[in-house]
C-alpha positions as CSV (number, residue, x, y, z in Angstrom):
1,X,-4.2,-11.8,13.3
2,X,-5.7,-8.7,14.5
3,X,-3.2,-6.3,13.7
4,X,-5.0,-3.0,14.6
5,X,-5.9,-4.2,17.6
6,X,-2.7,-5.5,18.5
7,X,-1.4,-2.0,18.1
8,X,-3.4,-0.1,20.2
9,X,-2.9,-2.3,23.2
10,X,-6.4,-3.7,24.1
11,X,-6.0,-2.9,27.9
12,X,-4.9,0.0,27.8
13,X,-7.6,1.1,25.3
14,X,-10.3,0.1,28.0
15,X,-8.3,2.0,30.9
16,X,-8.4,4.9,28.7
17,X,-12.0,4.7,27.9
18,X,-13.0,4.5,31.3
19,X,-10.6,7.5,32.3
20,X,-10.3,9.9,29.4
21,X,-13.7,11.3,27.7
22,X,-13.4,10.6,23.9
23,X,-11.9,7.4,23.7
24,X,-13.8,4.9,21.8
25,X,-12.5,1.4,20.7
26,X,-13.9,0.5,17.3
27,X,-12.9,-3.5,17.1
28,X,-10.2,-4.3,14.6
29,X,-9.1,-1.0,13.6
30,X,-8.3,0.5,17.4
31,X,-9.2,3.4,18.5
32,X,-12.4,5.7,17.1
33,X,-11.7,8.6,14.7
34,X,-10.1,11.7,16.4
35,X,-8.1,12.3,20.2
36,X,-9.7,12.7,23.4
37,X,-11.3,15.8,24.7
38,X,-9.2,18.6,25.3
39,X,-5.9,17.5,22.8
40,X,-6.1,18.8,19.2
41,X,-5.7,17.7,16.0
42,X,-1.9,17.9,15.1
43,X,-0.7,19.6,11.8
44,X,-2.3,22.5,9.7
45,X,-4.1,24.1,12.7
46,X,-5.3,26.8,10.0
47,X,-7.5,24.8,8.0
48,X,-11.0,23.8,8.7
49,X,-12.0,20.5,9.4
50,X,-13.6,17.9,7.2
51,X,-16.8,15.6,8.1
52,X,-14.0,13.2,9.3
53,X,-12.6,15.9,11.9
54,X,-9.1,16.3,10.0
55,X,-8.1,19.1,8.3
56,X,-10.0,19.9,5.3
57,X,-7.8,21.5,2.5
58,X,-11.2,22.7,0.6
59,X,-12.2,24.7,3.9
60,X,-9.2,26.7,4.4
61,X,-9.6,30.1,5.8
62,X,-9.9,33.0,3.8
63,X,-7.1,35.5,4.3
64,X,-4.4,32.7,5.4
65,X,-1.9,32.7,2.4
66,X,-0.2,29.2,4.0
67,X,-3.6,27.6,4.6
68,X,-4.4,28.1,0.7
69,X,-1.3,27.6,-1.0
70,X,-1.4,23.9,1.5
71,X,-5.2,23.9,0.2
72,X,-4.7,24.6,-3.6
73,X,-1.5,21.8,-3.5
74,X,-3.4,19.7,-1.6
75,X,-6.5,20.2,-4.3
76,X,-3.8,19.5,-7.4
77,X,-2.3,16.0,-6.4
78,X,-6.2,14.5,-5.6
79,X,-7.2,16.1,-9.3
80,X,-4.0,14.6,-10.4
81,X,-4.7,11.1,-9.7
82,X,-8.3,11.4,-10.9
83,X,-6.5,13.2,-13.9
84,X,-4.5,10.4,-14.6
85,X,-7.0,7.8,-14.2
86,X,-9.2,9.9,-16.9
87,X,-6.1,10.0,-19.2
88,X,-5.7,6.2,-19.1
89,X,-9.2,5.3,-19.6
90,X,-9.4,8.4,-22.4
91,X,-6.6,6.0,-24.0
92,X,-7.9,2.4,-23.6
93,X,-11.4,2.7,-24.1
94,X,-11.9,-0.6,-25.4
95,X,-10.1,-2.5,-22.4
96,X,-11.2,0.3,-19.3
97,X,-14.2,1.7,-17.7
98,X,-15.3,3.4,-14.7
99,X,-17.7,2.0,-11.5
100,X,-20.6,3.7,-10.6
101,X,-18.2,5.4,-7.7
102,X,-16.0,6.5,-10.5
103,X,-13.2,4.0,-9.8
104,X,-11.4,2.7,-13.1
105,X,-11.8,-0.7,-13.7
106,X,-11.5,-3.3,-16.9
107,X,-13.7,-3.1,-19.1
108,X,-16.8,-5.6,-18.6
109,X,-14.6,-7.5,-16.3
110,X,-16.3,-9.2,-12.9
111,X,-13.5,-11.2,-10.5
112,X,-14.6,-14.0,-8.3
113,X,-12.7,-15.5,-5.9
114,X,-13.0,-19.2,-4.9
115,X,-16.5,-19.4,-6.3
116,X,-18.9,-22.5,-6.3
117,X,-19.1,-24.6,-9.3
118,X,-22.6,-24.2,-9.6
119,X,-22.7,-20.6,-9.6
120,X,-19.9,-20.2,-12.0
121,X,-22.2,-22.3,-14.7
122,X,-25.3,-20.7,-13.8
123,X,-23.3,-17.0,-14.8
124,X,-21.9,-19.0,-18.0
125,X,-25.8,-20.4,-18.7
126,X,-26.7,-16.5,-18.4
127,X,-24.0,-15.3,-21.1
128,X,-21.0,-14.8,-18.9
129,X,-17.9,-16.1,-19.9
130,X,-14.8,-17.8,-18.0
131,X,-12.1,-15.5,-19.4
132,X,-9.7,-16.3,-17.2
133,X,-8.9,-18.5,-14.3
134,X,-6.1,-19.2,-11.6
135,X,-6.0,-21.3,-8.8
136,X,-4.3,-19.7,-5.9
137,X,-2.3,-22.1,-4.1
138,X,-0.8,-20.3,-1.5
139,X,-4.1,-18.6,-0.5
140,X,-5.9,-22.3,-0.8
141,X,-8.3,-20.3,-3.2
142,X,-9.2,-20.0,-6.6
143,X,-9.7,-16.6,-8.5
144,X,-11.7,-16.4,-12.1
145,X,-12.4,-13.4,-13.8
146,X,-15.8,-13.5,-15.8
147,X,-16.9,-11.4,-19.2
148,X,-19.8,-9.7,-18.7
149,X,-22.4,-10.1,-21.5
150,X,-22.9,-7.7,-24.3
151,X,-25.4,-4.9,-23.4
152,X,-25.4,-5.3,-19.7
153,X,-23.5,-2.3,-17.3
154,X,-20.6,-3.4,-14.7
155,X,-23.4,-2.8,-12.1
156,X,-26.0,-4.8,-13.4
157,X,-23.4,-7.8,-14.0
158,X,-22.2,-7.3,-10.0
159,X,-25.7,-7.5,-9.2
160,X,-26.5,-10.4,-11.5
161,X,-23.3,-12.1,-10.1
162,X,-24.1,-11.4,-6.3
163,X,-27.7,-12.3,-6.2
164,X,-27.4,-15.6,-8.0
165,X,-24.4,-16.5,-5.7
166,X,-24.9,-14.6,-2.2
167,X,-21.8,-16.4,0.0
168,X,-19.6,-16.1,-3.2
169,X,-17.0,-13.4,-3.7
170,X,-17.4,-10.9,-6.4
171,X,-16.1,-7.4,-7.3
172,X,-15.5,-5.3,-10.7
173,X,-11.7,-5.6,-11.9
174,X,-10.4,-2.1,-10.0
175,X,-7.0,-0.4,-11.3
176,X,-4.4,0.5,-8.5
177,X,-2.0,2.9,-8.9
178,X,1.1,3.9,-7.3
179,X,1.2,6.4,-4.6
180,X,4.9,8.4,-5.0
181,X,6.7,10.5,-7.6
182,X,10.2,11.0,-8.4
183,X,12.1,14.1,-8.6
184,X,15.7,15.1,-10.5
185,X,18.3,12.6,-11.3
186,X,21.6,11.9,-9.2
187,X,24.1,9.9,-8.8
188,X,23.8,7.0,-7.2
189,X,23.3,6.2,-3.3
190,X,26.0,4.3,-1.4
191,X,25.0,0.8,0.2
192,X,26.5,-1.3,3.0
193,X,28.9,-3.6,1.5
194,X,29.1,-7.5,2.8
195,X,26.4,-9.3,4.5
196,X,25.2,-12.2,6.5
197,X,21.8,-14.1,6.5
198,X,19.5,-12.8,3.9
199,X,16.1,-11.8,5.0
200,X,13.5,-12.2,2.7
201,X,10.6,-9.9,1.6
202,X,8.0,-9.2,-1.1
203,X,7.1,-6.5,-3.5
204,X,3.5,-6.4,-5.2
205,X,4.0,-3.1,-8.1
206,X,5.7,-3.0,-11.4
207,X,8.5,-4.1,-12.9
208,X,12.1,-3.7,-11.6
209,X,15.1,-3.2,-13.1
210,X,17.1,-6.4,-11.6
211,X,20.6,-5.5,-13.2
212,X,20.4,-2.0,-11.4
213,X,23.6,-1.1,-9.3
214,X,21.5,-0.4,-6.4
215,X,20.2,-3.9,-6.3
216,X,23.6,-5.2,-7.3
217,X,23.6,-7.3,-3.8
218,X,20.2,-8.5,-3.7
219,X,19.2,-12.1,-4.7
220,X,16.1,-11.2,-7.1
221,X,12.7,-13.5,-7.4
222,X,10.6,-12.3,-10.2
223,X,6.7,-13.2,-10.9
224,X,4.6,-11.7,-14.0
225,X,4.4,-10.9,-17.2
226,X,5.0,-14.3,-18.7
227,X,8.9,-14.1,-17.5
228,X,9.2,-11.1,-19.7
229,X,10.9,-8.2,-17.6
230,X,9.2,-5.0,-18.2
231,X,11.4,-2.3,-15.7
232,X,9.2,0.3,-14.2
233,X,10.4,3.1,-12.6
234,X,8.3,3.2,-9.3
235,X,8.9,-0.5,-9.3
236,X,13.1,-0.3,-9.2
237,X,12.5,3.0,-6.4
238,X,10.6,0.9,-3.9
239,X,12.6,-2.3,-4.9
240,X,16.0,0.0,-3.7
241,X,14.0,1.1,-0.8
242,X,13.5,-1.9,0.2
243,X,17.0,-3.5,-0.1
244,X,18.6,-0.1,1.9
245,X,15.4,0.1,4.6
246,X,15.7,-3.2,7.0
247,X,19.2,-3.7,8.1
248,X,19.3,-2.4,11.4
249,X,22.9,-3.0,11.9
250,X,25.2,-1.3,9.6
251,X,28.2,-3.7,11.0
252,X,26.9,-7.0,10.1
253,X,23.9,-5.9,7.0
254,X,21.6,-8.5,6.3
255,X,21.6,-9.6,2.5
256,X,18.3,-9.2,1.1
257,X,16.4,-11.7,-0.5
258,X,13.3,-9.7,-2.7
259,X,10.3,-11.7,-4.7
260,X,9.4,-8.9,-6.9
261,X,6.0,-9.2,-8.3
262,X,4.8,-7.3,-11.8
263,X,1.3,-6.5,-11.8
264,X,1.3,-4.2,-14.5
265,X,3.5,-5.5,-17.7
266,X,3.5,-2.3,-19.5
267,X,-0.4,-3.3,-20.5
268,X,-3.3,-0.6,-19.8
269,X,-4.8,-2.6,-18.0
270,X,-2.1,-3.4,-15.6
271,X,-2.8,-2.9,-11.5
272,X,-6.1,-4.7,-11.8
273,X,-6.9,-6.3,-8.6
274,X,-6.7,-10.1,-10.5
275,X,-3.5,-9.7,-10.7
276,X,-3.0,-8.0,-7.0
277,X,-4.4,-10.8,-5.9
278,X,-2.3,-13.8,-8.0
279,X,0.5,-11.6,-7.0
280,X,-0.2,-12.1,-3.6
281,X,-0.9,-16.1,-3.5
282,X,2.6,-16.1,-5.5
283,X,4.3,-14.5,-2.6
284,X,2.6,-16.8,0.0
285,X,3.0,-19.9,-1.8
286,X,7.1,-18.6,-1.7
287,X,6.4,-18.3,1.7
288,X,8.1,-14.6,1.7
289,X,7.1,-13.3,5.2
290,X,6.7,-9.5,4.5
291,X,4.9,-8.0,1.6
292,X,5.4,-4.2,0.5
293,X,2.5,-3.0,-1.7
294,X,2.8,0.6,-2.8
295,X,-0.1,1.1,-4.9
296,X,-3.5,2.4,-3.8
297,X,-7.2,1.9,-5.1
298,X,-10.5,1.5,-3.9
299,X,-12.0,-1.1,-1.7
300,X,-12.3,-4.5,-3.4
301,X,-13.8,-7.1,-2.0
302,X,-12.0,-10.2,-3.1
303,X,-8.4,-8.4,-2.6
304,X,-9.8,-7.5,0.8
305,X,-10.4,-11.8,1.1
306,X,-7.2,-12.5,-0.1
307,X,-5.2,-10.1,2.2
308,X,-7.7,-11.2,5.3
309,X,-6.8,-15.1,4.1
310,X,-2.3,-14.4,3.5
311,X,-2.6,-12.3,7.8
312,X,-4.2,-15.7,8.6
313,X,-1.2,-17.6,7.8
314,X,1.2,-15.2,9.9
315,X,1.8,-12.9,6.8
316,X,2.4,-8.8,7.3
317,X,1.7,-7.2,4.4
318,X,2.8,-3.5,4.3
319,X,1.0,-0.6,2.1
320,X,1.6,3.2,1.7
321,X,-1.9,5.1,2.8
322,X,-1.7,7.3,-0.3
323,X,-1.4,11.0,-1.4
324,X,-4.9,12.4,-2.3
325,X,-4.1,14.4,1.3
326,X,-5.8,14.5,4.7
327,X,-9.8,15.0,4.1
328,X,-9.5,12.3,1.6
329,X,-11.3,8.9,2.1
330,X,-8.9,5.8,3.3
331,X,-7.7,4.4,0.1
332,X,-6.5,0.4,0.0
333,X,-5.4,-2.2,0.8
334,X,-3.4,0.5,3.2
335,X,-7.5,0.9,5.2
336,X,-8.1,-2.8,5.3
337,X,-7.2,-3.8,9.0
338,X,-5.2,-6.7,8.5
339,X,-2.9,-4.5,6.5
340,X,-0.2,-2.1,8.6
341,X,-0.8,1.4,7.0
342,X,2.3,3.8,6.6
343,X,2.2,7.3,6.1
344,X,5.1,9.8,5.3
345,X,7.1,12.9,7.1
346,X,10.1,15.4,5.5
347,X,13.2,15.6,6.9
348,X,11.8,17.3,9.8
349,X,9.9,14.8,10.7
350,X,6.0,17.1,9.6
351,X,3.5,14.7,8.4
352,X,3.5,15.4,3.9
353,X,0.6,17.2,3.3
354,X,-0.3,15.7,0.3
355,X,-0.4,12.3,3.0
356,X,-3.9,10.4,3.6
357,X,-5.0,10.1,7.7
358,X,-7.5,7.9,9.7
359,X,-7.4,5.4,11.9
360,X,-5.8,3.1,9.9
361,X,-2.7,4.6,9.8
362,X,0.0,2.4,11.6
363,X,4.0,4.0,11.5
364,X,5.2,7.2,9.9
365,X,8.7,6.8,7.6
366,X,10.6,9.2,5.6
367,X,8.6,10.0,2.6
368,X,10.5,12.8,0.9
369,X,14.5,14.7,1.3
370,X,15.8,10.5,0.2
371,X,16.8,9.0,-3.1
372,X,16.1,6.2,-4.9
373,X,17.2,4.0,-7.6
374,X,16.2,5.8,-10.8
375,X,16.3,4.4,-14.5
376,X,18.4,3.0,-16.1
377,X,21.3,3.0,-13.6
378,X,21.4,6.5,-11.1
379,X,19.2,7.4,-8.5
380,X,16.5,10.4,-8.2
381,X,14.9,12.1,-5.4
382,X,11.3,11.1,-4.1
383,X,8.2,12.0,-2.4
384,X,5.4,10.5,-1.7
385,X,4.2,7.3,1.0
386,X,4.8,4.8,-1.5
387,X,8.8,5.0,-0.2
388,X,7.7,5.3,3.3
389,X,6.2,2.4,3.3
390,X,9.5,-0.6,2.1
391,X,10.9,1.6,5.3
392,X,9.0,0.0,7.5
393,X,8.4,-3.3,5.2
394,X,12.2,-3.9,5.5
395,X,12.5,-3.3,9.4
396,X,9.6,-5.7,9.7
397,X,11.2,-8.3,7.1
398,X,14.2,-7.8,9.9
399,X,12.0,-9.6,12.5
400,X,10.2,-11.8,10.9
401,X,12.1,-14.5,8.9
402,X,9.0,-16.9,8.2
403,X,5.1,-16.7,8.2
404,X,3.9,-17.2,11.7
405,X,0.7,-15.6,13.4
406,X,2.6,-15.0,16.8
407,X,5.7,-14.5,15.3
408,X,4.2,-11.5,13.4
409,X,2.3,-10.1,16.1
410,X,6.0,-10.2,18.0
411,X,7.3,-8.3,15.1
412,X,5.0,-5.4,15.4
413,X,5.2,-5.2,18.8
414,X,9.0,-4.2,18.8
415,X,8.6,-2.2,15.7
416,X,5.7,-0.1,17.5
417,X,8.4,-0.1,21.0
418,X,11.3,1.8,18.8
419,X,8.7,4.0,17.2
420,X,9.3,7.6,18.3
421,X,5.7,9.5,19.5
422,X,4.7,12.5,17.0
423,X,1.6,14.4,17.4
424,X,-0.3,13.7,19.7
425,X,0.7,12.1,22.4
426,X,0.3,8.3,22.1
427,X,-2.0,6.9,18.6
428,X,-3.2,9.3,16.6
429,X,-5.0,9.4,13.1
430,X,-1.7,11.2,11.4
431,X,1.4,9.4,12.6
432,X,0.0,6.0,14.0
433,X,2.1,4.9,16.7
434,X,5.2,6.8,15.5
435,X,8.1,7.3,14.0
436,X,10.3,4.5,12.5
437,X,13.6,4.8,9.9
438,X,16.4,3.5,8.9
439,X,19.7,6.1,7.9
440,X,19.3,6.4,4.1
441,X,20.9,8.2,1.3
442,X,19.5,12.2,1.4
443,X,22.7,13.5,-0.8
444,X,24.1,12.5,-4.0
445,X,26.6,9.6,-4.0
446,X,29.0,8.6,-7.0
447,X,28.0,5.2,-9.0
448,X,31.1,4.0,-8.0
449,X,30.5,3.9,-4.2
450,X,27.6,1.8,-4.8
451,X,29.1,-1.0,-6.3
């Protein structure tokens, strides 16, 4: 399944081409960085523009006090992910490390996915060692994650690793993180009462909190951590997100059905793209039609096979784009282009500015002015893409009730029909093909109500 292509509507690409100087189609991921001729950029028209063409936060003009203070906020959430990653590793030493690009891995950890025999004992007869290994029944795959032998770098090991095997699969073990923040404690939200079929969708990011009154109607599927629950509060935000987001019909709600995977187990080393990936086979062995993943990282290679293998088999997996802000590189999975990318507007309906572009991005959702479940039992406000994107997970989840290639691609179709255009007219690199939403709590609401 093409998904990117899907969306920008082959045909009409090529009219466009042919009539409208600037348009380029670019394969899989649709149409070529930036609009036509003659139609700006939308958003921030003060700042200066990165390599990429969109606004570049570090080039803002001098003398604009808007264009700086967007700049210096801008500046402060990228530091602050790269902050936190350099906190984590400061503390964990002895189980993380960093890739040459400065990603933060685990420590003297290589993945391979589906490897041959022969090359897995030819990187054991070298000094690497089979620390752990899963097979991957849903993706028809198997995953094993190697030890790297003493005194050799992460490179070196990749390099070893690749050379020896060149059709394998092999990437360090990156760390993802998630992509939202909360804000101050409420109450918590009111939720339609009643329901009828239950639609079922996924959820690849921490631990939730499966007694919380906000999922107090949802029939809960947990994966991880050994069957030990370990509630995280992103985790329970997105998990209410996602129970509120899909049902279209406020007369007859849907009753949601939510396989909640933990990839991080309270452990330092939690996020690492092993577990992403076992995660995800889990989720298509249940055969769970729509997965939300609201954590971002760098390009991997074998998570980038396992996501390509799951949109094979009729799967939509859903991911935020990430808030490192607009002249930031694409951040994943949301960039891979089987994956349908969300962004995140305010209230009035402005792209965030702390949001990621490209052409990758797929829908806009709300993103900020909503609450979510909090720990342990209210509700806070949020910001950030990571609760844009069970918005449009749960609307997709509401068309799709069971893994199927054309089914899927039917799916996005109507989801990109009700999508209201912002920007620039028709796709652009900010809001995708528009705007989609479901009505959801943006005030406080007793605990009572909920329940």
């Amino acid at each position: 399944m093409q998904t990117r292509g899907l969306m920008r509507l082959r045909a009409v690409t090529v009219l466009c081409a042919a009539l409208i100087p600037g348009y380029a189609y670019s394969g899989g991921h649709g149409l070529a960085l930036g609009p036509p001729a003659g139609i700006p950029m939308p958003e921030l028209p003060s700042m200066a523009r990165g390599p990429n063409g969109l606004p570049d936060p570090s080039r803002a003009a001098r003398g604009d006090v808007a264009a700086e203070a967007a700049a210096r906020g801008l500046i402060a959430a990228s530091e602050a992910h790269r902050a936190r990653a350099r906190e984590l590793w400061r503390a964990n030493r002895d189980v993380l490390d960093f890739d040459p690009e400065r990603h933060l891995i685990v420590r003297n950890e290589i993945v391979a996915l589906d490897p041959a025999v022969e090359a897995i004992a030819a990187a054991q007869a070298r000094g690497f060692v089979v620390r752990r290994q899963e097979a991957l029944e849903g993706l028809d795959a198997a995953e094993i994650v190697l030890e790297a032998p003493r005194g050799i770098s992460p490179r070196r090991a990749l390099r070893q690793l690749r050379a020896a095997d060149p059709r394998g699969a092999y990437d360090y073990n990156h760390i993802y993180f998630e992509s939202g923040t909360a804000g101050s404690p409420a109450g918590m939200p009111q939720r339609h009462a009643g329901a009828t079929r239950a639609r079922r969708v996924g959820l690849i990011d921490g631990g939730i909190a499966v007694a919380h009154p906000a999922l107090q109607s949802v029939a809960v599927h947990t994966h991880g951590c050994s069957g030990a629950p370990v509630p995280s509060l992103h985790g329970t935000e997105v998990a209410s997100l996602l129970a509120d987001a899909g049902n279209e019909s406020a007369s007859a709600p849907r009753k949601t059905e939510l396989y909640a995977a933990d990839v991080y187990c309270g452990a330092p080393t939690g996020g690492a793209a092993d577990a992403l990936i076992e995660a995800l086979a889990w989720l298509v062995r249940e055969r769970v039609p729509v997965i939300n993943v609201s954590l971002v990282g760098p390009p991997n290679a074998l998570l980038g096979r396992a996501i390509d293998l799951a949109a094979q088999r009729g799967y939509l997996i859903v991911a935020a784009v990430g808030n490192d802000g607009p002249a930031a590189p694409p951040l994943y999975p949301a960039a891979y282009p089987q994956v349908v990318a969300v962004t995140g507007v305010d209230r009035s309906k402005k792209v965030l500015l702390e949001a990621g572009r490209g052409t990758h991005v797929d829908f806009a959702a709300p993103a900020a002015d909503m609450f979510a479940a909090s720990l342990p039992d209210g509700r806070s406000q949020v910001r950030g893409t990571s609760f844009a994107a069970p918005i449009v997970a749960g609307l997709l989840a509401e068309r799709l009730d069971h893994p199927d290639r054309a089914l899927a691609d039917e799916a996005m179709r109507e989801l990109i029909a009700s999508a209201i255009d912002l920007g620039a007219r028709g796709y652009d690199p900010v809001y995708g093909n528009g705007f989609v939403s479901r009505d959801l709590p943006t005030t406080s609401a007793p605990v009572a109500q909920a329940r």
